[in-house]
C-alpha positions in Angstrom: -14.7 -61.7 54.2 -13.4 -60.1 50.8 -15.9 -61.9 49.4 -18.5 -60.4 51.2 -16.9 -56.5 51.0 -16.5 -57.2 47.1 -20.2 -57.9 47.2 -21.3 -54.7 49.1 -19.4 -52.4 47.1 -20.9 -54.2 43.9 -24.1 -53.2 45.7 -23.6 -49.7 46.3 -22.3 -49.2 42.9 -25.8 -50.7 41.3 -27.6 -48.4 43.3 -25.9 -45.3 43.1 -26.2 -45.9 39.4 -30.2 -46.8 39.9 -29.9 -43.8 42.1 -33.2 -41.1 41.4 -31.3 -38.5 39.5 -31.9 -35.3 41.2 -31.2 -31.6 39.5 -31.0 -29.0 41.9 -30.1 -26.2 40.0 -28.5 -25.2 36.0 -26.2 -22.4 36.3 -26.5 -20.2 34.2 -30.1 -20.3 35.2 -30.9 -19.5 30.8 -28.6 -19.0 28.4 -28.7 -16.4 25.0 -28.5 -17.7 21.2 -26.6 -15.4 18.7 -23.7 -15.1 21.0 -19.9 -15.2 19.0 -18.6 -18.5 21.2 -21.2 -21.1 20.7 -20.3 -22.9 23.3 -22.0 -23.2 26.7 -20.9 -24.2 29.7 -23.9 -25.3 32.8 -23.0 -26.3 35.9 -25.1 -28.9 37.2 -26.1 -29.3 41.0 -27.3 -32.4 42.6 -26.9 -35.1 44.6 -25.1 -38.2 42.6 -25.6 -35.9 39.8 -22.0 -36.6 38.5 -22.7 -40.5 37.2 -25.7 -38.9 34.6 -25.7 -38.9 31.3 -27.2 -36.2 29.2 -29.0 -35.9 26.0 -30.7 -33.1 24.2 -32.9 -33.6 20.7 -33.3 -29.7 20.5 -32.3 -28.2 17.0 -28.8 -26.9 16.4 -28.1 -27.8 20.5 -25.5 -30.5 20.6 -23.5 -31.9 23.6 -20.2 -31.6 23.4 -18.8 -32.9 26.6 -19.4 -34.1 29.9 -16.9 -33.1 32.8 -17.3 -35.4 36.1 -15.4 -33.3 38.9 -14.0 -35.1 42.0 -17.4 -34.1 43.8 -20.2 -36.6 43.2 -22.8 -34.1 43.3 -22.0 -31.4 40.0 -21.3 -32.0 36.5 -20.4 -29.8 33.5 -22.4 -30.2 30.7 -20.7 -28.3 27.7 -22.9 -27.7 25.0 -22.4 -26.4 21.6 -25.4 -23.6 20.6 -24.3 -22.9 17.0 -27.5 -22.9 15.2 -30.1 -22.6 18.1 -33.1 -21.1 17.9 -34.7 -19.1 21.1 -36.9 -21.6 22.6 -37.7 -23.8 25.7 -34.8 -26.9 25.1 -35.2 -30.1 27.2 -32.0 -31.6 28.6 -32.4 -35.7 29.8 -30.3 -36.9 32.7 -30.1 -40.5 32.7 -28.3 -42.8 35.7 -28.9 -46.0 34.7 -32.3 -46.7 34.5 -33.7 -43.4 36.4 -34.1 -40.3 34.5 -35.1 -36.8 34.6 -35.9 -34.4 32.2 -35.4 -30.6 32.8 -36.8 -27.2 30.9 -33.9 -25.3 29.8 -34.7 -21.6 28.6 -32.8 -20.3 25.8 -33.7 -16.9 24.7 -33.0 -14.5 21.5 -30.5 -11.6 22.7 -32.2 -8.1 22.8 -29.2 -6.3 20.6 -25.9 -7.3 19.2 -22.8 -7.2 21.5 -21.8 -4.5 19.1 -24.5 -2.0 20.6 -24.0 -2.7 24.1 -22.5 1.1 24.6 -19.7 1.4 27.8 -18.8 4.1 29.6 -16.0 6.5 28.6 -14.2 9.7 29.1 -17.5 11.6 28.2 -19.2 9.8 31.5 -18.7 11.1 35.0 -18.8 7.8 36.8 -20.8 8.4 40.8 -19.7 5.3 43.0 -22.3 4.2 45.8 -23.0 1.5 48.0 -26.5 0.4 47.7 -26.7 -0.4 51.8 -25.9 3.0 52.7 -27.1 5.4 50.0 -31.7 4.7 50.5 -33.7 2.5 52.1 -36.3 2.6 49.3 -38.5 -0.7 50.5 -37.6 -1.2 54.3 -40.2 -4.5 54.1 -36.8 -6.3 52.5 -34.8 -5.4 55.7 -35.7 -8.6 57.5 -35.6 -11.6 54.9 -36.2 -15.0 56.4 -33.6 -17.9 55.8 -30.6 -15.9 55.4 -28.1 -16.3 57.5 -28.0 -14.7 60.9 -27.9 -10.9 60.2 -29.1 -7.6 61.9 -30.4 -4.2 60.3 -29.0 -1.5 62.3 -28.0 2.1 61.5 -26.4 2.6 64.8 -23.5 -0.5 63.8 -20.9 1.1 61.3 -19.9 -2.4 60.0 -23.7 -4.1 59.9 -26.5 -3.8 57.3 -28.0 -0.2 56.9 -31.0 -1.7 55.0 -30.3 0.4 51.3 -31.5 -1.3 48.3 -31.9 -1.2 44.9 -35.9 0.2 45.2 -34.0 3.5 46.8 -31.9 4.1 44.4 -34.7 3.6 41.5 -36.6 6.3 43.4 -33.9 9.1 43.2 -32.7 9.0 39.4 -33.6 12.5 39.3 -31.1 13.3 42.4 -27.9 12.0 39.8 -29.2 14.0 36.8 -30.1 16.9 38.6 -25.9 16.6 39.8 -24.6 16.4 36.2 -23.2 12.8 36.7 -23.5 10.1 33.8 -23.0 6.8 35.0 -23.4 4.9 38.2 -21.6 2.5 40.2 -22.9 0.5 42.8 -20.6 -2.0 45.0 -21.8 -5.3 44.4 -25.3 -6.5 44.4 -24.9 -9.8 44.5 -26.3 -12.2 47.2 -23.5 -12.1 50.4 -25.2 -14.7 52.4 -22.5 -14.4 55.2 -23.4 -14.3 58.5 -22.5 -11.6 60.7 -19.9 -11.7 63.3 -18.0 -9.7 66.2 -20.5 -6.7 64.7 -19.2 -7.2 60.8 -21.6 -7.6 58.2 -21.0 -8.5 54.4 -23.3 -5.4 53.9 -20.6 -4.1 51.8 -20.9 -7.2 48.7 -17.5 -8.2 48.2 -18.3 -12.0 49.0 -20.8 -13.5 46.4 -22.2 -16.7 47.9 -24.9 -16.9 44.4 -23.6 -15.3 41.1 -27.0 -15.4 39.3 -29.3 -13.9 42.2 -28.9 -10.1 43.7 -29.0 -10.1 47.7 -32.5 -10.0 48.2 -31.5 -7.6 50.8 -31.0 -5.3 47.8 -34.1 -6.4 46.0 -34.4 -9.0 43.0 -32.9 -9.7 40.1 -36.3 -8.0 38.4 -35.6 -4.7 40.4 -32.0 -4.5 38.9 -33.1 -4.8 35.2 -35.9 -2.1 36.2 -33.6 0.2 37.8 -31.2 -0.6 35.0 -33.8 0.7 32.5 -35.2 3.8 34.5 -31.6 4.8 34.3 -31.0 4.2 30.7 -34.2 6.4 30.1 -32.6 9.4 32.1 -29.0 9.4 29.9 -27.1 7.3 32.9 -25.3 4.6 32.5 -24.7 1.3 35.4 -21.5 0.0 36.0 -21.6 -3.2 37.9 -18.7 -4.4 40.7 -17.5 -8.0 40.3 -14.9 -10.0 41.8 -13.4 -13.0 40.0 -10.5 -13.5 42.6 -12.8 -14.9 45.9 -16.0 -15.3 46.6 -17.9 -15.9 49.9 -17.4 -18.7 52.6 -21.4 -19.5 52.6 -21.0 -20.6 48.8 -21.7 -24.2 48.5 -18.1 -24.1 46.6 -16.7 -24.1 50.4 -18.6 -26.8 51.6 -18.5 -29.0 48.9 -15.7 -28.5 46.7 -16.5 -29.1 42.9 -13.1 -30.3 42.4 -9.5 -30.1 44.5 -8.4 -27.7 42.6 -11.5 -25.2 42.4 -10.0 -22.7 45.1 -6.1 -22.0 45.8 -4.6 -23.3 48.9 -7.7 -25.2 50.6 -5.9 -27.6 52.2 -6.2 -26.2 55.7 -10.3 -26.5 54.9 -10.0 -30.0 55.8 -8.8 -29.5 59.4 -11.4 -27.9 60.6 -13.3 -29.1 63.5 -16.1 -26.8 62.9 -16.7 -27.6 59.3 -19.1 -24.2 58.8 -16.5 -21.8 60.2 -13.0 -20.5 58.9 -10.9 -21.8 61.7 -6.9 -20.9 60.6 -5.0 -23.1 61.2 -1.2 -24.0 59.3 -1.9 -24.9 56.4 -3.5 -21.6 55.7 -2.0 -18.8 53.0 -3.0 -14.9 53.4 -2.1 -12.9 50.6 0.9 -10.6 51.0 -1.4 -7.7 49.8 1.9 -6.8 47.7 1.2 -6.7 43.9 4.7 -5.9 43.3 6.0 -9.6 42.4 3.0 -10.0 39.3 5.1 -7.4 37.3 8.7 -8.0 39.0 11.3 -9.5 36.8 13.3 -10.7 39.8 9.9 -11.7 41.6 11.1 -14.8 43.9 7.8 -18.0 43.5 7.3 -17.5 47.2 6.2 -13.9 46.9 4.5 -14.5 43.6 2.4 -17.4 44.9 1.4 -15.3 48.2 0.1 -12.5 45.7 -1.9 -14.9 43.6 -2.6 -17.7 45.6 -3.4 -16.8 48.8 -6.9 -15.7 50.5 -7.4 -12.4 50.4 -9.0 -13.1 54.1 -10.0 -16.3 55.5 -14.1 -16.1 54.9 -13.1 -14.8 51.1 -11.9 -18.2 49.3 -9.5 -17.8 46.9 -10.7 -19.0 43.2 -8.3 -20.9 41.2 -8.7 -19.0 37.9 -5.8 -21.9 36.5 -9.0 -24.0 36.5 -10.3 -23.5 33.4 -13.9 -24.7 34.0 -13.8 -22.0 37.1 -12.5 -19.3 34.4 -15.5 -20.6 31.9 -17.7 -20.5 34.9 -16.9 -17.0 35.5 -16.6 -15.2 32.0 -19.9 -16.5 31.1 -21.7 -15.0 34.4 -20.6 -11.7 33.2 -21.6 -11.9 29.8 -25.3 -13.6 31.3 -25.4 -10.1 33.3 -24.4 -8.5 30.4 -27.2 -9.4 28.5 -29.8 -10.2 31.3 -30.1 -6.5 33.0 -28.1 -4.3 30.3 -25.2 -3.3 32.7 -22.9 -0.5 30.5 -20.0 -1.7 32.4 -17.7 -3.7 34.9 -15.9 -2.5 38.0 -13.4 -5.3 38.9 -12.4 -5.9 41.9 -8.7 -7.0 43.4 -8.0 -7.4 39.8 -4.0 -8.1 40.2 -4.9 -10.8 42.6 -6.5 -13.3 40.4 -4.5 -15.2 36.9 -3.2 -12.3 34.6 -3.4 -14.9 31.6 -6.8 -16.0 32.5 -8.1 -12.9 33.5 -6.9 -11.6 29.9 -9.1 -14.1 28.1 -11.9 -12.8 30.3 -11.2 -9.8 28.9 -10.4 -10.7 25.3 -13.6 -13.0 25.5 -15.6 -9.5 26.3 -13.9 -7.2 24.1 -14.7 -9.3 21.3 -18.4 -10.2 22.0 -19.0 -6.4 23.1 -16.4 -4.3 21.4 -18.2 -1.2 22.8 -18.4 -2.0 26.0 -16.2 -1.1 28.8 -14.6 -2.7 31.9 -12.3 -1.1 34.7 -10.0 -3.1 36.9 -8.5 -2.1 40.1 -5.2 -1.7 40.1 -4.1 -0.7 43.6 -0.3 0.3 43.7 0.4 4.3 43.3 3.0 4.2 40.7 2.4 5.1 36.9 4.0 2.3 35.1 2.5 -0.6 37.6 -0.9 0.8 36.6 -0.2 1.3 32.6 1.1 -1.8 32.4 -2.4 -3.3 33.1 -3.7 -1.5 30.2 -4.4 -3.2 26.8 -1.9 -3.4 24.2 0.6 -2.1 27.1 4.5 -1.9 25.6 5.6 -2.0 28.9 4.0 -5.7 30.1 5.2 -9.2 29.6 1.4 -9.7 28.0 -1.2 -8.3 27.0 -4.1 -7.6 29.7 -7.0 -6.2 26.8 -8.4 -4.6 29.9 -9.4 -1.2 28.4 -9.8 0.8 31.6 -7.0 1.1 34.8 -7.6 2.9 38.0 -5.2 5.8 38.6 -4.4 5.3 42.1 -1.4 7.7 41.5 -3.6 10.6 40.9 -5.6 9.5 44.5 -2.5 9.1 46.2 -0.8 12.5 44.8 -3.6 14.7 45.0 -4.3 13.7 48.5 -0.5 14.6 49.7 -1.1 17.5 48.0 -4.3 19.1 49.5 -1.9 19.5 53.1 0.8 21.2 51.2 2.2 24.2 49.8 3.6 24.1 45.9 7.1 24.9 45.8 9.3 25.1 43.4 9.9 21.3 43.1 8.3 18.6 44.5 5.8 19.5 46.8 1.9 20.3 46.3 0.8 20.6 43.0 4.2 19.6 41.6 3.1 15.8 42.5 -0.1 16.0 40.4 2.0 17.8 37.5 4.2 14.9 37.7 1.5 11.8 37.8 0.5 13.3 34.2 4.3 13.4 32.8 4.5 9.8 32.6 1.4 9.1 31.0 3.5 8.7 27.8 3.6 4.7 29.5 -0.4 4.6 29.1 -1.4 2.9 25.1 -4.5 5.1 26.4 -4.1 7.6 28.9 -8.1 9.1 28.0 -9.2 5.4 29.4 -7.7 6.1 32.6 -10.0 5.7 35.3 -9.3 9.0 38.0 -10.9 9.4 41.4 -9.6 11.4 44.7 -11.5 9.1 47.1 -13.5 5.9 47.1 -14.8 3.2 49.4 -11.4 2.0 50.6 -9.9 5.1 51.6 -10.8 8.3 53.6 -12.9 10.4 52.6 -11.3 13.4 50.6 -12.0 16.1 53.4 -10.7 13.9 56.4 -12.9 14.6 59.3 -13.2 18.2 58.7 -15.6 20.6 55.6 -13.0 22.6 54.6 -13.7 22.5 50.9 -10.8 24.6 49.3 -8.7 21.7 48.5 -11.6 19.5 47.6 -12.3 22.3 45.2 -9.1 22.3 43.0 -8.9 18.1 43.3 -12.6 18.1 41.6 -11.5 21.0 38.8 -8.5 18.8 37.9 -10.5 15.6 38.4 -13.0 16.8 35.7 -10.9 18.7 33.2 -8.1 16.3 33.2 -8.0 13.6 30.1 -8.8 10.9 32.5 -12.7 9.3 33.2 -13.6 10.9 36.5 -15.0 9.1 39.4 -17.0 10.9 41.8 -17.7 9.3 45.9 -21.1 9.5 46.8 -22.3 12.0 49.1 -18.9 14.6 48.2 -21.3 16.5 46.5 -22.8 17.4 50.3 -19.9 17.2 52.2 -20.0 14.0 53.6 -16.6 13.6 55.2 -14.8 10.7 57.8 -11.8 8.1 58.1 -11.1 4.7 58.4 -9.2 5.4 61.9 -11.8 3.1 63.4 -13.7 1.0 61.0 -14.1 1.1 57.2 -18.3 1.8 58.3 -16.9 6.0 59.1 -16.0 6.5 55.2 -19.4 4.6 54.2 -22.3 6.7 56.4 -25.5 6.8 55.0 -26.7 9.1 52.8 -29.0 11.9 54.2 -32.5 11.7 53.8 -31.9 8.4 52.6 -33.1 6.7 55.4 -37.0 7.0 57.0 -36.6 9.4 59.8 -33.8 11.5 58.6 -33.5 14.7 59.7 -31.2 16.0 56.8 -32.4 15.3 53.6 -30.1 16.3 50.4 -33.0 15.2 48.1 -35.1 17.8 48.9 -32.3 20.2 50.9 -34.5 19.9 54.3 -32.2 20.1 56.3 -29.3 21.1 54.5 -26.2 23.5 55.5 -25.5 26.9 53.4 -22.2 25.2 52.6 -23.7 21.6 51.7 -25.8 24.0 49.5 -23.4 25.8 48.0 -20.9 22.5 47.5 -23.9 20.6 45.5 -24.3 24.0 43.2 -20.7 24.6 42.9 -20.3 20.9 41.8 -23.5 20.3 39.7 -22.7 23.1 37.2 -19.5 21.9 36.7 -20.8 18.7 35.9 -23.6 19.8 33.3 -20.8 21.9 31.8 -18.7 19.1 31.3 -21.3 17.1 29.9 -21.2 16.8 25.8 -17.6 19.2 26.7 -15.8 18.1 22.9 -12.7 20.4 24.9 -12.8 17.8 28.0 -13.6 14.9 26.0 -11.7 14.7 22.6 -9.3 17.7 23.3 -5.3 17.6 23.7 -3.8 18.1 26.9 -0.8 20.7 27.6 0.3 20.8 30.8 2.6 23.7 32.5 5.1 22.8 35.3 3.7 24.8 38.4 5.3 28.3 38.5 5.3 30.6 41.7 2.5 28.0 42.9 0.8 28.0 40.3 -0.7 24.6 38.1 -2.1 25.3 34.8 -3.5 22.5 32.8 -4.3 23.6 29.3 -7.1 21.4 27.3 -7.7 22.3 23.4 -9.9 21.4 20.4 -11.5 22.9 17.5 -10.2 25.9 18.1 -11.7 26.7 21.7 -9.6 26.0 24.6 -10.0 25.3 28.4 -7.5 26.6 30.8 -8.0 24.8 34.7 -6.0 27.5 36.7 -4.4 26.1 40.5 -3.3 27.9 42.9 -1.5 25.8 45.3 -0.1 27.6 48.1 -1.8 29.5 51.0 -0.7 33.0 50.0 -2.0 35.1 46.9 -0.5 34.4 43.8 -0.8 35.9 40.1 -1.2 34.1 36.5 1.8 35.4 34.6 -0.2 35.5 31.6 2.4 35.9 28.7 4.1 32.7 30.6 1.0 30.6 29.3 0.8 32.5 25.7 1.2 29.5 23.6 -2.2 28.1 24.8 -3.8 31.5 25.1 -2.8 33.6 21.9 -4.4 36.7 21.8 -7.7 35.9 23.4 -8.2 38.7 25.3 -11.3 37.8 27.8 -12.0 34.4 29.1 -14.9 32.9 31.2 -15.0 31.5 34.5 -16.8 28.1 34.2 -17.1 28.2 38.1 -18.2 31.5 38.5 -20.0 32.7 35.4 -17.2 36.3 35.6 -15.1 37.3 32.8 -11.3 37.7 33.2 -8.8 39.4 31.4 -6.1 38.0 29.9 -4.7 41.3 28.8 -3.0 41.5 32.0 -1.7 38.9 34.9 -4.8 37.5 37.0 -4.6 37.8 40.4 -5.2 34.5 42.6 -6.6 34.6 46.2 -5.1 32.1 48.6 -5.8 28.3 47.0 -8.4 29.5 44.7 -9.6 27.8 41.7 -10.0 29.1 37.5 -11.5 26.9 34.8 -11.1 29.4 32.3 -13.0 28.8 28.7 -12.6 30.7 25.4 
């Protein structure tokens, strides 16, 4: 009997070594000579694939190591480019004595990481989800072999059918606004399917990393729309998410190796092997980022943070890995260079492996030292957010990620717009003191600012009352911070997440085929939607090549009798944003703010066009706004 079982496995060893060696897929799909770190990492997917062999006779291409994972169907293939010439290499997969040879494209880069140009405090930055802002080509609404999914407007939480083609067609709506840059929620493919009316519409979980949801359009549509922007002075940021991906990636049903994701262990008790039944063994994050920068964080709390799911259809990557982390870093540098993005939006940025999420970023910073990435950084204190930033004096290490996002501005500004400023803490005393402590930022003009985004209510609640939303946006865009903008604020979209996340993420008017409002072309349109998109959009061009805004220093004047003044000067000129915050009428005590304004005499209202005196106290109606330039 042994000797018959020693036989058999004998047997299935010779032929899964004679095995036809099949190559399902390279990623990356190509790869780019010239880059700084010569070496390239493919994953390759295929049945058996992990026994192969694999040889290359293309110049200056050599292999520099093969990594068999505990799945039998990928292997790593690390190469080493230094020397390669663009040019159509062929890679040879031998198992035993079957072999394949496959066509691997490597291609000359189209400028040097130096001139890839990022987005900074000169750029207004307009965030968007492609499913809800246009439906540009509704013939991509339906695509065949997706997972089951259903296009309907009436759903707040399923696909809305926007896509890349409708944003293409209304470049001219974000220059006519004044903005500079433009962020889209993710693009890539979210082959989820829906369930209990909730869609991954929303493109937080990637199931392919090299193709854009053809939902959205192709990966040919992005670099169009990529280079009808650039042509138009605006820049693209693009969202990633290095902490989880989706549960339809082939990552979740065949595991490259045990340790690919964090905590999987309760994957293998599942009955129903496609679903994400709970079950024990399972580990939510805690949601609380505190214990990544607590001293006294206990390993419990720490591991919950980092190593649990952030829900159960987003598995958790293990960024420890360091073929995952290779895996990862070189998919945003292939992006990079494939469609000409001018920047990186990172999601759940806390969540993931500080130190391996810092050689992400030191990896980028020094291929593209021009180039820009934000990460989210959501806790509402100043010095959990600066310690994020590079070259922090505050953290354990250093992050090198240039740009955090101010979520003590968002918070602070929103308590704010229900209050009256006293003499302390209340109204515009809270956004007075979110700027004191940007002594903790290395670079407090690479601060990423915004008073509302996807995740949170809109700025005006449920209501169009646009007094407050007024003063946030002055402060927002005269502050030294790099303003974000909502899309749709310019037009008063308003609602809350009391129900569903869907009520802060309504499509765009006129977007859609059969809208009856259309903010394109103002059919439609309210007085006040009207008069909000003017109001905002001359701001914006005003601030646009603004040296004052962009390069000036910032003074700042603790709130006196209700009023905020924020003071921005350079070469001589100076901006003054003037706040009342209460609900009475109030007056600029002008000698009070004589350091910044001298003996100027006149001044001009940015907003308005008017010309004020500053021979005498200003009067302020009820919650009114200044920007005052001379």
């Amino acid at each position: 009997m042994k000797k018959l079982i020693l036989s058999l496995s004998l047997l299935l060893s010779v032929m899964a070594i004679n095995a036809a060696v099949k190559v399902d897929r390279i990623d990356p799909t190509n790869w780019f000579v010239g880059m700084k770190n010569p070496s390239l990492q493919l994953m390759v997917y295929g049945e058996g694939i992990r026994s192969a062999e694999v040889s290359t006779d293309y110049p200056g291409v050599k292999v520099d190591s093969l990594v068999r994972l505990d799945s039998p169907n990928y292997l790593l293939v690390y190469l080493n480019l230094d020397g390669a010439q663009p040019g159509e290499m062929t890679l040879q997969f031998k198992n035993g004595k079957s072999s394949k040879k496959v066509k691997y494209q490597l291609k000359a880069r189209e400028m040097r990481g130096e001139e890839r140009m990022g987005f900074t405090n000169a750029d207004v930055l307009y965030m968007l989800m492609p499913d809800r802002f246009a439906d540009g080509d509704p013939k991509n609404n339906d695509i065949k072999g997706m997972n089951a999914y259903k296009t309907d407007r009436t759903q707040p939480s399923l696909r809305h059918g926007g896509d890349l083609e409708g944003i293409r067609q209304h470049l001219d709506y974000f220059t006519k606004l004044g903005v500079t840059a433009l962020w889209f929620t993710p693009v890539l493919e979210n082959n989820s399917p829906d369930g209990n009316g909730f869609s991954t519409y929303h493109g937080y979980a990637t199931t392919d990393y090299y193709r854009v949801d053809p939902r959205f359009g192709t990966n040919e549509e992005y670099r169009r729309l990529c280079d009808e922007a650039h042509a138009k002075g605006l820049k693209v940021v693009m969202d990633m998410i290095f902490n989880h991906c989706g549960f339809e990636h082939p990552w979740v049903a065949d595991m490259p190796s045990k340790d690919w994701l964090n905590t999987p262990d309760w994957l293998y008790d599942r009955k129903d092997k496609t679903k994400p039944e709970v079950n024990g063994k399972y580990l939510q994050t805690s949601y609380k980022l505190t214990p990544i920068v607590d001293p006294y964080a206990s390993d419990v709390d720490l591991r919950e943070t980092v190593d649990g799911w952030f829900v159960p259809t987003m598995p958790d990557l293990n960024q420890r890995n360091p073929h995952v982390i290779k895996y990862l870093i070189q998919n945003s540098e292939w992006w990079i260079e494939t469609v000409g993005i001018n920047g990186i939006r990172m999601d759940t940025y806390p969540y993931a492996d500080a130190d391996a999420m810092a050689m992400w970023m030191k990896t980028l910073n020094d291929e593209y030292p021009n180039f820009n990435v934000v990460g989210e950084t959501w806790v509402t204190e100043p010095a959990y957010t600066a310690a994020w930033q590079k070259d922090s004096k505050i953290a354990k290490s250093n992050s090198y990620l240039n740009t955090v996002m101010d979520f003590s501005f968002y918070d602070k500004i929103n308590q704010a717009k229900r209050e009256d400023t006293d003499g302390f803490t209340t109204g515009m005393n809270r956004i007075y003191n979110n700027f004191v402590y940007d002594y903790l930022y290395p670079n407090p003009s690479s601060v990423m600012a915004f008073i509302e985004n996807h995740d949170t209510d809109r700025f005006l609640g449920n209501g169009k009352d646009t007094t407050a939303l007024k003063q946030a946006l002055a402060i927002l865009l005269t502050a030294n911070r790099i303003p974000q903008l909502y899309y749709g604020t310019e037009v008063l979209m308003n609602g809350t997440k009391e129900v569903t996340d869907g009520y802060v993420r309504k499509d765009f008017p006129g977007g859609f085929p059969g809208d009856a409002k259309n903010a394109f072309t103002g059919q439609g349109v309210t007085k006040a939607e009207n008069a909000m998109f003017t109001w905002l959009s001359r701001l914006l061009h005003w601030r646009q090549g603004n040296d004052v805004i962009i390069k000036g220093s910032q003074k700042q004047f603790i709130p006196f009798n209700g009023v905020y003044v924020i003071a921005r000067q350079y070469g001589g000129k100076t901006v003054l944003t003037v706040v009342n915050g209460t609900r009475k009428p109030a007056v600029l005590a002008v000698k009070r703010y004589a350091e910044v304004i001298g003996a100027t005499a006149t001044a001009t209202d940015v907003l308005t066009g008017n010309g004020v005196s500053l021979s005498e106290d200003v009067p302020l109606q009820p919650r009114q706004t200044m920007i005052l330039q001379f």
